[in-house]
C-alpha positions as CSV (number, residue, x, y, z in Angstrom):
1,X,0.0,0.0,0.0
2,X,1.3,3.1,-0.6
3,X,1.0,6.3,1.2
4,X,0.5,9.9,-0.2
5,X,3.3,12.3,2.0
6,X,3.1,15.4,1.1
7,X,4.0,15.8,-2.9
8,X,5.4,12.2,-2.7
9,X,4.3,8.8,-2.6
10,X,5.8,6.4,-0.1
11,X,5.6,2.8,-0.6
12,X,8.1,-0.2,-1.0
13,X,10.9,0.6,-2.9
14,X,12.2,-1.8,-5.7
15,X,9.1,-1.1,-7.7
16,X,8.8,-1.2,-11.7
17,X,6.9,0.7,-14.1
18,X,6.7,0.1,-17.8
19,X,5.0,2.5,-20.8
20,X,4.8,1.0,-23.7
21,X,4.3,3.5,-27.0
22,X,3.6,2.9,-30.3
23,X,3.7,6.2,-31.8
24,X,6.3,6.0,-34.5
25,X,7.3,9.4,-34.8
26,X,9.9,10.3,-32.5
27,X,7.9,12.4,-29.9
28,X,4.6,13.0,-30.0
29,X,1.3,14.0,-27.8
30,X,1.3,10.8,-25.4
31,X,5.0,11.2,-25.3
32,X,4.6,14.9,-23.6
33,X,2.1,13.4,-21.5
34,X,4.1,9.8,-19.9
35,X,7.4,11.8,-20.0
36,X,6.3,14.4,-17.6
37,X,5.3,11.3,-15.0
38,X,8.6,9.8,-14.9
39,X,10.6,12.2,-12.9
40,X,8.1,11.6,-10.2
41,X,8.0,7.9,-10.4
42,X,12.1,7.7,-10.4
43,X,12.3,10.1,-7.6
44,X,10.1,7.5,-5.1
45,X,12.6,5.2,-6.4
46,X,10.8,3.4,-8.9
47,X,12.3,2.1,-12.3
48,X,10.9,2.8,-15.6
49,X,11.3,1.3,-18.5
50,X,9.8,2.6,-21.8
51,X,9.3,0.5,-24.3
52,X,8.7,2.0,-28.1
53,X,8.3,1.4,-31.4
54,X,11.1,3.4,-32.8
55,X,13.5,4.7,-30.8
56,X,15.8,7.9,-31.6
57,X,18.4,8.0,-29.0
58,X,19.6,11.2,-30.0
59,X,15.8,13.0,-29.6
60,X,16.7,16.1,-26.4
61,X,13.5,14.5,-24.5
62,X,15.0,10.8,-24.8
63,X,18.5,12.2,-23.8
64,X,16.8,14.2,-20.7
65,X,15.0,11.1,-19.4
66,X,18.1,8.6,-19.4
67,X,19.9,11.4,-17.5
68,X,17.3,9.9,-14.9
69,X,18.5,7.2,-12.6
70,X,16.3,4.0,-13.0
71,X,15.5,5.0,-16.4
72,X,15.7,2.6,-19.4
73,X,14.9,2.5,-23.3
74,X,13.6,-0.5,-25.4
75,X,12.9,-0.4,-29.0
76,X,10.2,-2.8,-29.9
77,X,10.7,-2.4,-33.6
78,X,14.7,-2.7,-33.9
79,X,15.9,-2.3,-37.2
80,X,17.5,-3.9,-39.5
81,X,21.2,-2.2,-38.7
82,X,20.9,-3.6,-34.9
């Protein structure tokens, strides 16, 4: 169970999240919106992995978010260079 204190949210630690996107451009709409939750989740101490259909490593937003500890990327679609 976890326990809203103050702006944060207590709870066991050694949780996992995953978002899973299939937009294919680089960033989009949803993109804006998951992105903005993961500082929070990482801060409780919560890993996040994203999983995506394409993945540009070089996009600023994708950059910003691995700077984030607990963070990690997974193309679903790898191509055919990989």
């Amino acid at each position: 169970m976890h326990v809203k204190t103050g702006d944060r949210i207590s709870g066991p630690r050694g949780k996992r999240v995953a978002i899973y996107s299939t937009c294919e451009d680089d960033w989009g709409g949803s993109e804006e919106l998951w992105a903005r939750s993961i500082p929070l989740l990482t801060r409780d101490g919560m890993e996040v992995t994203i999983f995506k259909s394409r993945l540009n490593p070089e996009h600023p937003e994708l950059r910003k978010l691995l700077q984030l500890p607990g963070v990690r990327l997974q193309e679903t679609t790898p191509t055919l260079t990989q």
